[in-house]
N, C-alpha and C positions, 0 to 999 in steps of 0.2 A: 394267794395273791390274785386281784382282781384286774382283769385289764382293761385297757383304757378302750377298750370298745365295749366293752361289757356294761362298764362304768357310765360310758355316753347314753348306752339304751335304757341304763335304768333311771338316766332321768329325764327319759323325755314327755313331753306335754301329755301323750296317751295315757303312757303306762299311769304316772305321777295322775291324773284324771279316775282310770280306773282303780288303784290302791287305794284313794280317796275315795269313792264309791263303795270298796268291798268294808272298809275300816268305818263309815257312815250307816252300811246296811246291818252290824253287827252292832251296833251302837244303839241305832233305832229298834232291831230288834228285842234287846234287851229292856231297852226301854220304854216300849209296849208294852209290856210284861208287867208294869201297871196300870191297873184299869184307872187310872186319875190321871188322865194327859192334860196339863195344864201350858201357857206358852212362855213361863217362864222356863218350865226346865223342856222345856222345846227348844227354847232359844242357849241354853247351854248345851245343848246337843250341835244348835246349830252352828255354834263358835269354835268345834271342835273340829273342824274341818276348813279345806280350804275352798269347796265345791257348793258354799252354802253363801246365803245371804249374813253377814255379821253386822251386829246391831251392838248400837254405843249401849251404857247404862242410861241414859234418858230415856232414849226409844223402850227399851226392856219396862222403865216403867211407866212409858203413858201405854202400851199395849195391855202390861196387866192390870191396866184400869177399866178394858173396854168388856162391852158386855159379852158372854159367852157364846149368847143365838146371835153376835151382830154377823154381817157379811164380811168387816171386815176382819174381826177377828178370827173368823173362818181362812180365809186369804191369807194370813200374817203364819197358821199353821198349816196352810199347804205349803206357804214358801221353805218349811223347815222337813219336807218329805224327803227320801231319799231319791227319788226316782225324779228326773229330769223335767220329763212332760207334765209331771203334778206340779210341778214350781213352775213350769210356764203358762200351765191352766192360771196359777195362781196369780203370775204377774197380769193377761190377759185381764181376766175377773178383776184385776184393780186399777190397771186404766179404763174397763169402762165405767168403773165407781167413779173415779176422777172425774171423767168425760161428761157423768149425768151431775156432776156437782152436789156428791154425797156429804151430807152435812158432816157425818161421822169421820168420813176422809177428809177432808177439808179443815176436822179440827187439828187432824197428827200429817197434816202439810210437810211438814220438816222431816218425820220418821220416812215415809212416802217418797218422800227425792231421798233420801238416802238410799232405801231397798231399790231402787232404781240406779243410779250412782254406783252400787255396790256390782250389779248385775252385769254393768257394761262391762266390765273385766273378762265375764268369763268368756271364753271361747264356742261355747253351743252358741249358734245363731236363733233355737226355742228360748234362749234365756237374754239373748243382747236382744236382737229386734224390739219383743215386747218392751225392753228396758228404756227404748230409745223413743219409743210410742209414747212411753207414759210420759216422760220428758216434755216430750211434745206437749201433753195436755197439761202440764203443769205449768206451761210456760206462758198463758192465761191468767194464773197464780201470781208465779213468784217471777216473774220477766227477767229480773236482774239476777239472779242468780242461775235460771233454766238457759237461757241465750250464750251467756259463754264458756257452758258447761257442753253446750252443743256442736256448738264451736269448736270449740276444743280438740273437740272428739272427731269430727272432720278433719281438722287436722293432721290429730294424730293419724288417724286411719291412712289419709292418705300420703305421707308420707312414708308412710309403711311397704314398701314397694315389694314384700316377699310373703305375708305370713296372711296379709289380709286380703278376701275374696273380691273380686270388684262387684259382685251385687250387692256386699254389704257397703260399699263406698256410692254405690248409688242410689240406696234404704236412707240412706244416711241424710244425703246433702238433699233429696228430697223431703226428708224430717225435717231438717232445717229451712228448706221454703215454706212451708206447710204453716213452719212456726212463726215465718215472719206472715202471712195471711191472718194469723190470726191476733198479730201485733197492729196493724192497721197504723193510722197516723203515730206511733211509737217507734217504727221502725229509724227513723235520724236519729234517735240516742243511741245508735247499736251498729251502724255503719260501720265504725272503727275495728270493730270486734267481725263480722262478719265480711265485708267483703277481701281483706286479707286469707281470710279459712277460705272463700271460694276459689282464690285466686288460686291457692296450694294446688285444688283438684285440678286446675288445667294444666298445671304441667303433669300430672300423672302421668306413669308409662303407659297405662291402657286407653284407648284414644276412643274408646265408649265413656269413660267415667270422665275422660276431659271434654266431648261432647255437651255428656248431661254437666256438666259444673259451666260450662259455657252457658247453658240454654238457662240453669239454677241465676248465672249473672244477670242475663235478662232479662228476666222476669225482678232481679232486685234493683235494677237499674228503671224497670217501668215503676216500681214503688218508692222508688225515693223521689225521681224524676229531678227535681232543683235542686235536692240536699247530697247533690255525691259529694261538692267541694271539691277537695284538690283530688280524691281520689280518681276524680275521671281522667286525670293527664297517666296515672297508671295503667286503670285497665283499656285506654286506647291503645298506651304501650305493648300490654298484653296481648292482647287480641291483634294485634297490627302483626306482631310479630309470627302469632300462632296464624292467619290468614296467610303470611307470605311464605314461611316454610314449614308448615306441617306437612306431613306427610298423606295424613288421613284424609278423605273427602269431607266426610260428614264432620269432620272437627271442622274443617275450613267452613261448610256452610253454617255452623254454627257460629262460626267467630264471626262471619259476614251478615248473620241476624243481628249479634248484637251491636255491629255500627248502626243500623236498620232501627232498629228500638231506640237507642239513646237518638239518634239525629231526631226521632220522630217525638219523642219526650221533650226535648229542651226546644224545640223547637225555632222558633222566632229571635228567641233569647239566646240563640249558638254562640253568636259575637261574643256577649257576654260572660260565657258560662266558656265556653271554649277560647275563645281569644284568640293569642296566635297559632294556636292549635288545628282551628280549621282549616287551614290551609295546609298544613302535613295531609290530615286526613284527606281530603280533596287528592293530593298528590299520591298519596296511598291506596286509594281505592280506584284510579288509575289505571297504575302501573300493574296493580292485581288484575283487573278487566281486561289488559293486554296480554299478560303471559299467562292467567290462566286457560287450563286444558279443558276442567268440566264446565257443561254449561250449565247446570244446576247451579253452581256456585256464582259464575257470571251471572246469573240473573238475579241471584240474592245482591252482589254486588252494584249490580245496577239499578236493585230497586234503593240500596243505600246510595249510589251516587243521585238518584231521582230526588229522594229526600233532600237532599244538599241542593239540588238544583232550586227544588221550590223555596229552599229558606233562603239562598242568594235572590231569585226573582222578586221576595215580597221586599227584602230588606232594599235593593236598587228600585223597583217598582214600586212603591207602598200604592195598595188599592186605592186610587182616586173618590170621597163619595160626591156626585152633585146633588146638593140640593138646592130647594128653590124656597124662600120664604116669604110667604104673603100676611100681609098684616090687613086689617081689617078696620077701619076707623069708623067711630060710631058716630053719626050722622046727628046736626046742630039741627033742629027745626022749629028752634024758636025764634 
């Protein structure tokens, strides 16, 4: 009889990792053993495990179409090696295929985000990071499907409040600015789908990865600039709230940047775009300048109250211009 602590160890994520690994190297080694390695039956070696990349039947057969010297069909049989860091060399090697806009990669687009997709799962950070890279550069591609696949995955990450490291939740939401940079005026069809997944990161429990998902806001709030819509009465909320009782410093100077950015994006048009809104915020930024203790954060604060200051002055003062017009009449001398 087995007991239930014996039971627990033998399935946890190591062991279950390394059984996979020794049942993989016995596999592969047999199956070296012919001198004919070809990636179809590469690709049933790879399915037989749960430590590998798995490919639909689609995938299996645009890959056995590609040529033998290509690169990437080289790449598609590292990803099926036993050994970890060959599969990462492998993912590497095929985002910067991606990256230089390989024609050959470009045509199996679809297999591509799959072996990447497949990757994020696993638990090695040589095999998620590159996963999340390639993502990135595919998102150039296929927009609508690489964005809220990224998304996603921010999400999920950071919700994950035990299992997941916070450098990878900050790989991550970094990936995801990277990706909106290279969206450029496309970024308002996607607002919906992202500033939600940013907002997750600021409540994180580690008050670094809420920081960086703070700083990740303002940098998406200097790129939308007009197009937050209603989303901005949220993350004022957010941020209002993360400035008055955080705990952390640098979370608070972070929340007091991005009053700072958005006042300074919408500028002129606050009335508008904010409503009755700018008056909480007025009162908010405030009552912060009074009871805060760092001065670091008071000066962020009062560089955002300075903002508010100028867009009240222009909007009661609007700049006067004089001019003078002289007209010139052309002269009868008949």
């Amino acid at each position: 009889m087995i007991s239930p602590r014996v039971q627990e160890k033998a399935f946890t994520p190591e062991l279950q990792n390394s059984h996979s690994d020794k049942i993989l190297d016995l596999k592969t080694n047999k199956f070296l053993e012919d001198n004919n390695l070809n990636l179809d039956k590469t690709l049933e070696v790879n399915n037989l495990t749960n430590d590998t990349v798995t490919e639909s039947q689609t995938t299996k057969h645009e890959i056995s179409n590609l040529s033998p010297n290509s690169k990437l069909a080289e790449v598609f049989e590292e990803l099926c090696h036993s050994e970890i860091p060959v599969r990462g060399h492998a993912l590497l090697t095929l985002v910067k295929l991606v990256q230089s806009k390989d024609s050959e990669t470009i045509n199996h687009q679809d297999s591509v985000v799959e072996i990447f997709e497949n990757n994020l799962a696993h638990t090695d950070t040589y095999l998620y990071l590159p996963s999340v890279n390639g993502l990135v550069a595919m998102a150039d591609i296929l927009p609508d499907k690489i964005i809220p696949r990224l998304a996603r995955e921010f999400s999920v990450i950071t919700e994950n409040k035990s299992t997941i490291q916070s450098d990878l939740k900050l790989k991550v939401g970094e990936a995801l600015v990277k990706t909106l940079r290279v969206l450029g005026d496309m970024i308002p069809k996607y607002k919906s789908i992202l500033l939600p997944a940013v907002l997750c990161g600021v409540k994180d429990c580690d008050p670094l990865v809420r920081a960086s998902s703070l700083s990740n806001l303002t940098e998406i709030c200097c790129l939308l600039r007009f197009s937050l819509g209603s989303h901005i009465h949220e993350i004022l909320s957010c941020c209002g709230s993360v400035l008055k009782f955080d705990e952390d410093v640098e979370v608070r100077k972070a929340a007091a940047l991005v009053f700072t950015h958005l006042l300074q994006g919408v500028g002129k048009h606050a009335f508008k775009i904010l409503d009755s809104g700018l008056k909480d915020v007025y009162r908010l930024l405030k009552s912060v300048n009074m009871v805060e203790t760092d001065q670091v954060v008071k000066d962020h604060v009062n560089l955002a109250l300075n903002e508010l200051d100028d867009i009240m002055r222009e909007a009661l003062f609007p700049k006067q211009v004089l001019s003078k017009m002289v007209r010139v009449l052309s002269a009868d001398y008949d």
